[in-house]
C-alpha positions as CSV (number, residue, x, y, z in Angstrom):
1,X,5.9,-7.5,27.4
2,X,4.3,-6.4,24.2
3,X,5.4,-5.8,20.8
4,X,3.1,-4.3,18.1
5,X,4.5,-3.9,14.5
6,X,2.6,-1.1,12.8
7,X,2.9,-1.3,9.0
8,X,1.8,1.2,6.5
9,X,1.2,-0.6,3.3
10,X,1.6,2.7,0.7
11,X,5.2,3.1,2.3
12,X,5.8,-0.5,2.9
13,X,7.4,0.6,6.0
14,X,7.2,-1.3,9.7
15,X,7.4,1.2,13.1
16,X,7.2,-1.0,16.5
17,X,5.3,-0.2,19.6
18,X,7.1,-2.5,22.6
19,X,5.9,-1.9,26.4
20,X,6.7,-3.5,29.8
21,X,5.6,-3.0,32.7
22,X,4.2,0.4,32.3
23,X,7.0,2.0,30.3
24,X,7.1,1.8,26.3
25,X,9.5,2.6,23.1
26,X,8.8,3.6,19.6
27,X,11.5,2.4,17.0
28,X,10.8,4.4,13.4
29,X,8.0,6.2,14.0
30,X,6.5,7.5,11.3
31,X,5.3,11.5,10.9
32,X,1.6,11.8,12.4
33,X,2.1,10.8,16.0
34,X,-1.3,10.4,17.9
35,X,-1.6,7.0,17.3
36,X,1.3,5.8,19.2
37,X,0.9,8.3,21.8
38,X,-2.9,7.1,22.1
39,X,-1.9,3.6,22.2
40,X,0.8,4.0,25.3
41,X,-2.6,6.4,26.9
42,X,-4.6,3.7,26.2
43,X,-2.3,1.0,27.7
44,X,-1.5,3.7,30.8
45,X,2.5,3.5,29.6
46,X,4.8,6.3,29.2
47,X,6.5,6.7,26.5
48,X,10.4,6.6,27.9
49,X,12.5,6.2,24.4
50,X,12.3,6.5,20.5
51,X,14.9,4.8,19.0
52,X,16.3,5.4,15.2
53,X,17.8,2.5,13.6
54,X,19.4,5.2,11.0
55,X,18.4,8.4,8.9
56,X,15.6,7.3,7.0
57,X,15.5,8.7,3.2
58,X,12.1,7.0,2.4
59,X,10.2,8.7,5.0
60,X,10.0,11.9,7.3
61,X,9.9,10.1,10.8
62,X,7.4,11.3,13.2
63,X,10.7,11.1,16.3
64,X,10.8,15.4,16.7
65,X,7.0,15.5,17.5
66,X,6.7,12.8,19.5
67,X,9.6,13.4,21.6
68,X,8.1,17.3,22.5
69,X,4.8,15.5,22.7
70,X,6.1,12.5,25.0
71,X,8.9,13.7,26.7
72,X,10.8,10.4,25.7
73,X,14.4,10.7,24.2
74,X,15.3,10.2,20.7
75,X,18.0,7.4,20.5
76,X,20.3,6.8,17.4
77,X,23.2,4.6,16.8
78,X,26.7,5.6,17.2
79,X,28.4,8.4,14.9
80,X,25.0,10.1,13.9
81,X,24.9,13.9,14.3
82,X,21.6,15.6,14.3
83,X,20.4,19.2,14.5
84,X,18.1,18.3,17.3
85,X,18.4,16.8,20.8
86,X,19.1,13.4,21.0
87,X,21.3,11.0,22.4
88,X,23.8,9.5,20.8
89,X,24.1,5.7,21.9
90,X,27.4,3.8,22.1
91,X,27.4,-0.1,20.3
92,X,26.5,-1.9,23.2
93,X,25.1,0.4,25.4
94,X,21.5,-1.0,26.9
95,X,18.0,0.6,27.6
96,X,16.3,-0.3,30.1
97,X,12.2,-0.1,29.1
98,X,10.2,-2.0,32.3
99,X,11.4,-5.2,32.7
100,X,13.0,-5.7,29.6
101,X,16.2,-4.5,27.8
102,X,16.9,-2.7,24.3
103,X,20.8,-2.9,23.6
104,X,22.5,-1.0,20.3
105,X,24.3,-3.1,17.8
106,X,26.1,-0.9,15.6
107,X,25.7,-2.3,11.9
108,X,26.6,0.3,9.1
109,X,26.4,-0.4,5.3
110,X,23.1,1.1,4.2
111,X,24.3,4.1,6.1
112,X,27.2,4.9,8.1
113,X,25.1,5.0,11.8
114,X,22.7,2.3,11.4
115,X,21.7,0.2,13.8
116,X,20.4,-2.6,14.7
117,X,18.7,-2.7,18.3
118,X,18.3,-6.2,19.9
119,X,15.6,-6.6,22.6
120,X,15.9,-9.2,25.4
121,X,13.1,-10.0,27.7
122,X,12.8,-10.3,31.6
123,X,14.3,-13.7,31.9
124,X,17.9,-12.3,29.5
125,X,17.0,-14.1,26.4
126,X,17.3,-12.4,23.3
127,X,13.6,-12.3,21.4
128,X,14.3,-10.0,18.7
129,X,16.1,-7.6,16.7
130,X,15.1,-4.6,14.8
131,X,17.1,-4.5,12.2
132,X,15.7,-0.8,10.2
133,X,17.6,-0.9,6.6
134,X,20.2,-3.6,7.7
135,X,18.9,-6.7,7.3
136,X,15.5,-7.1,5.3
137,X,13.0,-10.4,5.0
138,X,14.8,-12.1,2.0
139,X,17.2,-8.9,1.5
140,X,19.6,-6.8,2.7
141,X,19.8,-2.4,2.5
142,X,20.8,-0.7,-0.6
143,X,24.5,0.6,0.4
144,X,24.3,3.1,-2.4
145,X,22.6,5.8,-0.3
146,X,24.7,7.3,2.0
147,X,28.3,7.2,0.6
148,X,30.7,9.6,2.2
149,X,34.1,11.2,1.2
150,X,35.8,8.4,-0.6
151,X,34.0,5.9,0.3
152,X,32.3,3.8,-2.5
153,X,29.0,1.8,-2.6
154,X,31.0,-1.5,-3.0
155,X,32.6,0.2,0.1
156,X,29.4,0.4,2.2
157,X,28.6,-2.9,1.3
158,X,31.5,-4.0,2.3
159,X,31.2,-2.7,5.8
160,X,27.5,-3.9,5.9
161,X,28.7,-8.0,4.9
162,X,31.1,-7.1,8.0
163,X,28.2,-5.6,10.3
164,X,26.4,-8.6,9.2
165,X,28.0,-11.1,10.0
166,X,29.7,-10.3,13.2
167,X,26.8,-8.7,14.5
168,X,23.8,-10.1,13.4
169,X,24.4,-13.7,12.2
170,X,26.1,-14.9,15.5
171,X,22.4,-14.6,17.5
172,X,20.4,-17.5,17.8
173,X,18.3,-19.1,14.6
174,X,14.9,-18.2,17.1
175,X,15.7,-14.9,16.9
176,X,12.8,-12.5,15.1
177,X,13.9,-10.3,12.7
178,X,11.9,-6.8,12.7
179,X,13.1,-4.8,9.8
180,X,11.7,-1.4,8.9
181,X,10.5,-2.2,5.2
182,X,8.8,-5.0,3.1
183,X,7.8,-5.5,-0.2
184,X,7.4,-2.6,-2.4
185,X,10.3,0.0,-0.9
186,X,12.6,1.5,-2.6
187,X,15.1,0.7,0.3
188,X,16.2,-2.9,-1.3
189,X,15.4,-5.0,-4.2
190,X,14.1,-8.2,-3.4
191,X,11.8,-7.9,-0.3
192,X,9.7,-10.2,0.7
193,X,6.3,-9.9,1.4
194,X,6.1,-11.4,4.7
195,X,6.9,-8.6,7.2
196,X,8.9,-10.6,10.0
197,X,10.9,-14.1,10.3
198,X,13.5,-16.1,12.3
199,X,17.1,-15.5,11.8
200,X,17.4,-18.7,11.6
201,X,14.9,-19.2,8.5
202,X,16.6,-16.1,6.7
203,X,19.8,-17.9,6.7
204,X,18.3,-20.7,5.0
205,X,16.8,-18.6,1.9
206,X,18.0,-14.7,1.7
207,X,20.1,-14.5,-1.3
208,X,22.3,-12.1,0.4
209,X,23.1,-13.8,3.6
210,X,23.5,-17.0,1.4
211,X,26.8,-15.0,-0.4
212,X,29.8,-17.7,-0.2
213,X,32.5,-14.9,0.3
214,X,32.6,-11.1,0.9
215,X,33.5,-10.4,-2.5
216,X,30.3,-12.4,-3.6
217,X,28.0,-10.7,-1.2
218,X,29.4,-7.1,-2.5
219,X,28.7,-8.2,-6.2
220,X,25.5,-9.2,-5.0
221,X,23.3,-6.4,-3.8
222,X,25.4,-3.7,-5.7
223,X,24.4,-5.4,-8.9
224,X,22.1,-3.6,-11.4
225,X,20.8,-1.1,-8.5
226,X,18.6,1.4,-10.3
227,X,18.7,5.3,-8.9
228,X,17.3,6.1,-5.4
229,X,13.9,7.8,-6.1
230,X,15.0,11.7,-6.0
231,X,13.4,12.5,-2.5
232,X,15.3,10.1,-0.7
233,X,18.3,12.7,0.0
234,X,15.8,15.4,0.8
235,X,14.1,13.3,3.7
236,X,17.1,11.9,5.0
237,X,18.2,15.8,5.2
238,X,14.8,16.3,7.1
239,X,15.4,14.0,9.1
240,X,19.1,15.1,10.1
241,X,18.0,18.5,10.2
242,X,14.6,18.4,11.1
243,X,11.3,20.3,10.3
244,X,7.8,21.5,11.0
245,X,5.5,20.1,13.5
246,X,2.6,18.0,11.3
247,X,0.1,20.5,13.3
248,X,1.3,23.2,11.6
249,X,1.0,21.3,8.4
250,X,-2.1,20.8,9.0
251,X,-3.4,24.0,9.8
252,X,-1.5,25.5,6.6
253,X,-3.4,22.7,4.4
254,X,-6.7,21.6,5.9
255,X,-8.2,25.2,4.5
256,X,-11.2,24.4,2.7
257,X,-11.6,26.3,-0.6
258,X,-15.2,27.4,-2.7
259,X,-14.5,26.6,-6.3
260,X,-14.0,30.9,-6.8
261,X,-11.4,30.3,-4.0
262,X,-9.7,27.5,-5.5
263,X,-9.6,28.7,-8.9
264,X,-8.0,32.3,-7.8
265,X,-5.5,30.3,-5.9
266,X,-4.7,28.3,-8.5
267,X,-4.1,31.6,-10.6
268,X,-2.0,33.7,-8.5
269,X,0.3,30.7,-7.3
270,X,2.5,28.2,-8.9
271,X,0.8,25.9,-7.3
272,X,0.2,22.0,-8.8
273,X,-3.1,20.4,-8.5
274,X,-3.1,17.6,-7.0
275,X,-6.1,15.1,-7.4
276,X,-6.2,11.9,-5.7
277,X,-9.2,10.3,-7.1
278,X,-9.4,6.8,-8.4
279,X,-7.8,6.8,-12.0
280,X,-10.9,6.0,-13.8
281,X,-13.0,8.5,-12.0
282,X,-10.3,11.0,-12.2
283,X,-9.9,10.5,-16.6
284,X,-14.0,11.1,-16.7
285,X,-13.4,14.7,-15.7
286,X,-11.2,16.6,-14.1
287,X,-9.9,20.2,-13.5
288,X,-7.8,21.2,-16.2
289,X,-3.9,20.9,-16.0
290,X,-4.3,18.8,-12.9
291,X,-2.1,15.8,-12.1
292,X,-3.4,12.8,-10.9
293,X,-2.2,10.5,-8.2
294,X,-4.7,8.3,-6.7
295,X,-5.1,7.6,-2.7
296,X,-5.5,3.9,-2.8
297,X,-2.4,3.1,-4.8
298,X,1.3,3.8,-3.9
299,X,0.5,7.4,-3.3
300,X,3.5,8.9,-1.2
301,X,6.2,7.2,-3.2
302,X,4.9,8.2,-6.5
303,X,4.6,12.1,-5.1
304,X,8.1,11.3,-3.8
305,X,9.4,10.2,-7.5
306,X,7.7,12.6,-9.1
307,X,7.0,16.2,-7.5
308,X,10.6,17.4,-7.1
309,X,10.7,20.3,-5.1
310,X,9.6,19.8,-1.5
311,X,8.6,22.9,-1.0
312,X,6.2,22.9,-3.9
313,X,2.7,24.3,-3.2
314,X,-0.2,21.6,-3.8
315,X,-3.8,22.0,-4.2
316,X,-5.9,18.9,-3.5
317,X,-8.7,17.4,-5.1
318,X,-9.9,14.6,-3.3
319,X,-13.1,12.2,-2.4
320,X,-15.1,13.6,0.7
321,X,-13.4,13.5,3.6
322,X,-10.4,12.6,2.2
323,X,-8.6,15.5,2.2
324,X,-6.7,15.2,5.9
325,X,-5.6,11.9,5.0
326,X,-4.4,13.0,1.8
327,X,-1.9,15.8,3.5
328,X,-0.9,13.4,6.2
329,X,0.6,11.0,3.5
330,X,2.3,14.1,1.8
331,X,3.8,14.8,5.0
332,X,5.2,11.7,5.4
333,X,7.4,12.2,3.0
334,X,8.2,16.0,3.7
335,X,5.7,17.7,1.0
336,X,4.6,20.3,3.7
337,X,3.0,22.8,1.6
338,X,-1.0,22.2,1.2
339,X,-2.1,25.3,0.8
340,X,-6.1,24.5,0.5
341,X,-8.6,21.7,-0.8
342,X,-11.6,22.1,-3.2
343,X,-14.6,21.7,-0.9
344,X,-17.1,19.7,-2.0
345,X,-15.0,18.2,-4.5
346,X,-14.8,18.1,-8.6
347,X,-19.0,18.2,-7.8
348,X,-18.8,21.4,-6.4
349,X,-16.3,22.8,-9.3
350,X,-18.9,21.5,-11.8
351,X,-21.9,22.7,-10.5
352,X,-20.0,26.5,-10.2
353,X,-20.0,26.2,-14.0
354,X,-16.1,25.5,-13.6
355,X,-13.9,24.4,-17.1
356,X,-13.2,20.5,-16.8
357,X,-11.2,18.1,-19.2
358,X,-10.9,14.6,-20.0
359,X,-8.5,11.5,-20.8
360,X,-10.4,8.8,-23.0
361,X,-10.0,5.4,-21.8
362,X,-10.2,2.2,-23.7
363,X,-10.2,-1.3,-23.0
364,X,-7.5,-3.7,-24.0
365,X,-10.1,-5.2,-26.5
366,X,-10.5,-1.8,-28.4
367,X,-6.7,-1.5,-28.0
368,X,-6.4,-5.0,-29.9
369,X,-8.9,-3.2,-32.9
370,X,-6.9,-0.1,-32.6
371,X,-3.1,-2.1,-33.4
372,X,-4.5,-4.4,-35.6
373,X,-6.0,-1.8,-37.8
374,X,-2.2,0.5,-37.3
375,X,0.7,-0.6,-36.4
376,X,2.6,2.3,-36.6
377,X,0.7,4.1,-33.5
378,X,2.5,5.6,-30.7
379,X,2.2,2.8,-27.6
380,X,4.0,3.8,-24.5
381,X,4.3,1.1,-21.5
382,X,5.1,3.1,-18.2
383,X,5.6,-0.1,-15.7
384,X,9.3,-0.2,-14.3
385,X,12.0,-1.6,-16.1
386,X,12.5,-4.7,-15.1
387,X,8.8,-5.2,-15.6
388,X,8.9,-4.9,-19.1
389,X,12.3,-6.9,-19.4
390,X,10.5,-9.8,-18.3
391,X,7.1,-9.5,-20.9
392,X,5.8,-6.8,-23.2
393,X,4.3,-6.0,-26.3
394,X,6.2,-6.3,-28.8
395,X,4.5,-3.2,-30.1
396,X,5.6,-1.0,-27.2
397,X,8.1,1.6,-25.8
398,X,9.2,1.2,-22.8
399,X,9.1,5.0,-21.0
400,X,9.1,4.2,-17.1
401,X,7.0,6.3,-15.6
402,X,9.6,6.9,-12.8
403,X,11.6,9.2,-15.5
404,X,8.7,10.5,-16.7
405,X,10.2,13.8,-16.8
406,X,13.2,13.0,-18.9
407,X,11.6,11.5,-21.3
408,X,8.4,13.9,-22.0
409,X,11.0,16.4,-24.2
410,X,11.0,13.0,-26.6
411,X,7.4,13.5,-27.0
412,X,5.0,15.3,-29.9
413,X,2.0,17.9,-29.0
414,X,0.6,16.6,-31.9
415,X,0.7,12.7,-32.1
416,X,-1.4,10.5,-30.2
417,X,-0.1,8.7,-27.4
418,X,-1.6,5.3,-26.0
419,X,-0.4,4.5,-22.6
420,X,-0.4,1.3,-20.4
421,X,0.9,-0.1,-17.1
422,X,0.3,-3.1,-15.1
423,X,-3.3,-2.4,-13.8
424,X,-3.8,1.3,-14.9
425,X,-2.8,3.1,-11.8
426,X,0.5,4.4,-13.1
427,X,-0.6,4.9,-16.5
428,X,-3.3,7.2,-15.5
429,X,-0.6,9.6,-13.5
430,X,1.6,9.5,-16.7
431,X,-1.8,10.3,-19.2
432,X,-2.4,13.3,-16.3
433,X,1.1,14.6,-16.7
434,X,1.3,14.7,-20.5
435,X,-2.2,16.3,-21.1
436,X,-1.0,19.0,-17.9
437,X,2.6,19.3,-20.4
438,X,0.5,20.1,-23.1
439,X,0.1,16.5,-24.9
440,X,-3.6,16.3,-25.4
441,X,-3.7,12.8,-27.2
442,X,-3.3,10.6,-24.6
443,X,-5.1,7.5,-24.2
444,X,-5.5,5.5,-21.3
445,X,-5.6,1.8,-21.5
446,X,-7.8,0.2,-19.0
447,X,-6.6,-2.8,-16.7
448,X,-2.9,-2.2,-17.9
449,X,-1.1,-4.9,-19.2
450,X,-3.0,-7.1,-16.9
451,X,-6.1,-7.1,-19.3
452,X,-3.9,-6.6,-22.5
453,X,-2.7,-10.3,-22.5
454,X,-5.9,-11.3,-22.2
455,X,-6.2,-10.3,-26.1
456,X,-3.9,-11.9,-29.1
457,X,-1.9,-9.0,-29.5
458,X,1.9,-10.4,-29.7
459,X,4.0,-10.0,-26.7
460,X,7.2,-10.8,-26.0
461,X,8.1,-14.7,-24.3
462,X,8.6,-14.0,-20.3
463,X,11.6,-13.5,-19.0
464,X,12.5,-14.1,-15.1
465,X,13.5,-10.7,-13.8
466,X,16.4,-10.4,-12.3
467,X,16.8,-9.3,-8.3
468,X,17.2,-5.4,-9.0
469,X,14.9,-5.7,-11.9
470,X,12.1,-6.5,-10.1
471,X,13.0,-2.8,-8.5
C-alpha cells in the first residue's frame, strides 16, 4: 500500500495518490493531470477511482480530465449532482482499490455533500481518513460557503459539529487525518502548518474539536469569518458544471507573441496584462498599464481575489520559460483565457523600442526620512485585516489589498501614495493596480512592514490576532 500526499504550496491545497496491488485512486486532484497519471505509469497501476471529498470553490479540480484520460470513475459523496458522469456514492458504501478498502462517510457542514473517505488496509484496520474541507489540522471548514434555501451558516455548522462528531471523532486516536488544505487557504481560519496528524493529537489541541457544547462549537468557527474570496462560487460552479480540457487551455495560451504582436493584441482586445515577475524587478520597468502578480508568491489566490471575470482575457509577461507554468496556475483556478505571452520577455519589448514605466521603490529607512520630515503624507498598509489589528504604524491606513477595488474610488490621481505590506509582495500588486487606474504617485516600500520596524517610526503595541483575524 502506498499513500503519497501531493501538496501545492501557492494553493495550500493536499491531493493524495494511494495504490495497492497494482490498482490506484486519486482524491482532489488538482487541474493539470500528467503527473498523477505518470506516477500510476511509472508504478504500472491503473488508475480505478477519483474520489471528491466535496465541490471545491478554491480550485478547479483536475477529476473531468483525468477520468477521460484514465478511464477511472469520478466518486462523490452522497446528495451531489453534477453535469458530468459520475457516481454518486451512498454513506457507507466501500471501494475496493487492490487489497485495500476506501469507504464514504458522509459529513456535511462546509457543504451539503462532503465527505469524508476513510481508508482501511489489508489486515481491516482503519489507517486514515481524508477528510477534504471537513476536518482541518487545528481547524475545521468554513460552513459559510455553500448555504442553501433557508438554511443558515450557523445552520451548516450545525450539521458539520453533528458530522463531526458521530462520524469522525468515534475512530481511533491512531487514525491519520488527511485534509485537503493547510496553512494559507481561504477554506478555514486557523490552519496549521503541518499538513497531516493523528485524530487522536487533534483532539487534544484543535480549537474547534475542543468546543464544550454544540452551541459553543457554532459560535466558534462562525465567529468574525471575513468574505469568501469572490472566485470561490465561480469554481465550485466549474466544478459542478464542468469545463475545458487544460490541453485546450494550453493551446489557446502557450502562443508566443513578437513585441509588434503583443502590442496589437493588447490594442484590439480588452485584454489585462498580466506580469509575473518578481516585484522588485517588475517596479524597475514594465509595460505600461500592466498588473503585477509575481510567480513565487501566492499567485493563484491573489488572481482569484482580484481578476473578477473568469473569462477575462490575459496577456502574460513572464521570466523565460515561465510562461506554461504561469497558465497552468491560472487554470487552476478556472482563468482559461491566455491568449499569448511576450516572447523573449520585457527584454525583447525593450530592445523593439517599446514604451515602458516605472514604480519608485524605497527602503523603510528613506521611508523613516520621508514621515519624519511630513506627517501628513498619504501611507497606505495593504496586509489583511487582522494583520494590521495586531501591529501597525500609527501613521497608516489600513486598505487591504483584498478590496482593492472598493476602495480605489477613495483615492486621488493627484496625491502621492506610499504603500506597504508585510514583505512587499502584495504591496507591489496594489502599486501596479493604482498606477494601471491612473494613480501615478505610488510608492513602493521595500521589505514591507517587515523592514519598517526595524526603523523608530511609532507603531502601534501588538495585539494577538484573533482566529478569523489571522484570515
Amino acid at each position: 500500500m502506498k499513500i503519497k500526499q501531493i501538496y501545492t504550496g501557492c494553493l495550500a491545497e493536499a491531493a493524495y495518490y494511494i495504490e495497492s496491488n497494482g490498482e490506484a485512486a486519486i482524491i482532489d486532484p488538482l487541474r493539470e493531470v500528467t503527473p498523477y497519471l505518470k506516477k500510476a505509469a511509472d508504478n504500472g497501476a491503473n488508475i480505478k477511482y477519483i474520489f471528491e471529498t466535496h465541490f471545491h470553490a478554491d480550485f478547479v479540480s483536475g477529476h473531468i480530465d483525468l477520468a477521460e484520460k484514465s478511464g477511472a470513475t469520478i466518486v462523490y459523496g452522497p446528495t451531489a449532482k453534477t453535469d458530468f458522469k459520475a457516481h454518486i456514492a451512498t454513506d457507507g458504501e466501500q471501494f475496493k482499490i487492490g487489497d485495500i478498502t476506501i469507504t464514504t462517510l458522509h459529513t456535511p457542514g462546509h457543504t451539503p455533500e462532503s465527505t469524508t473517505y476513510l481508508l482501511t488496509d489489508e489486515n481491516g484496520k482503519d489507517q486514515c481518513i481524508f477528510t477534504g474541507d471537513t476536518l482541518f489540522i487545528g481547524d475545521v471548514g468554513r460552513p459559510d460557503l455553500a448555504q442553501q434555501g433557508e438554511l443558515t451558516m450557523e445552520d451548516m455548522a450545525g450539521t458539520l459539529y453533528e458530522s463531526l462528531h458521530n462520524k469522525i471523532l468515534t475512530l481511533a486516536d491512531d487514525v491519520i487525518v488527511y485534509p485537503a488544505h493547510g496553512a494559507g487557504s481561504a477554506c478555514g481560519k486557523n490552519m496549521s502548518k503541518e499538513t497531516f496528524d493523528t485524530l487522536g493529537h487533534q483532539k487534544e489541541v484543535n480549537y474547534a474539536l475542543k468546543a464544550k457544547s454544540k452551541q459553543d462549537f457554532i459560535k466558534e468557527v462562525t465567529n468574525g469569518l471575513l468574505p469568501p474570496p469572490q472566485y470561490f462560487a465561480k469554481n465550485a460552479a466549474m466544478n459542478k458544471g464542468g469545463y475545458d480540457s487544460i490541453d485546450e487551455v494550453y493551446e489557446k495560451g502557450l502562443v508566443a507573441l513578437s513585441p509588434e504582436e503583443f502590442e496589437l493584441k493588447a490594442n484590439q482586445t480588452d485584454a489585462l496584462i498580466l506580469d509575473t515577475r518578481d516585484p522588485q524587478v517588475f517596479a524597475k520597468g514594465f509595460i505600461p498599464k500592466s498588473i503585477n502578480i509575481g510567480l513565487n508568491g501566492q499567485f493563484a489566490p491573489w488572481v482569484g481575489a482580484l481578476i473578477t471575470d473568469l473569462k477575462q482575457e490575459l496577456l502574460l509577461v513572464t521570466d523565460e520559460g515561465k510562461a506554461e507554468e504561469t497558465i497552468t496556475r491560472l487554470a487552476r483556478v478556472g482563468y482559461d483565457y491566455t491568449i499569448g505571452y511576450l516572447a523573449g520577455g520585457i527584454t525583447a519589448w525593450q530592445n523593439a523600442g517599446k514604451e515602458i514605466d516605472q514604480i519608485e521603490s524605497i527602503s523603510a529607512d528613506e521611508f523613516e526620512t520621508i514621515l519624519n520630515a511630513n506627517d501628513s503624507i498619504q501611507a497606505l498598509d495593504v496586509r489583511k485585516p487582522g494583520e494590521y489589528e495586531a501591529e501597525h504604524l500609527e501613521a497608516t491606513l489600513t486598505r487591504p489589498l483584498d478590496y482593492i477595488n472598493d476602495w480605489t474610488t477613495e483615492v486621488h490621481p493627484d496625491e502621492t501614495y506610499y504603500i506597504h505590506c508585510a514583505g512587499g509582495y502584495r504591496s507591489m500588486i496594489a502599486a501596479s493596480i493604482l498606477k494601471a487606474r491612473g494613480i501615478n504617485n505610488v510608492i513602493d516600500i521595500a521589505g514591507g512592514y517587515g523592514a519598517i520596524k526595524a526603523t523608530n517610526l511609532k507603531r502601534t503595541d501588538f495585539a494577538c490576532p484573533s482566529k478569523a483575524m489571522k484570515s
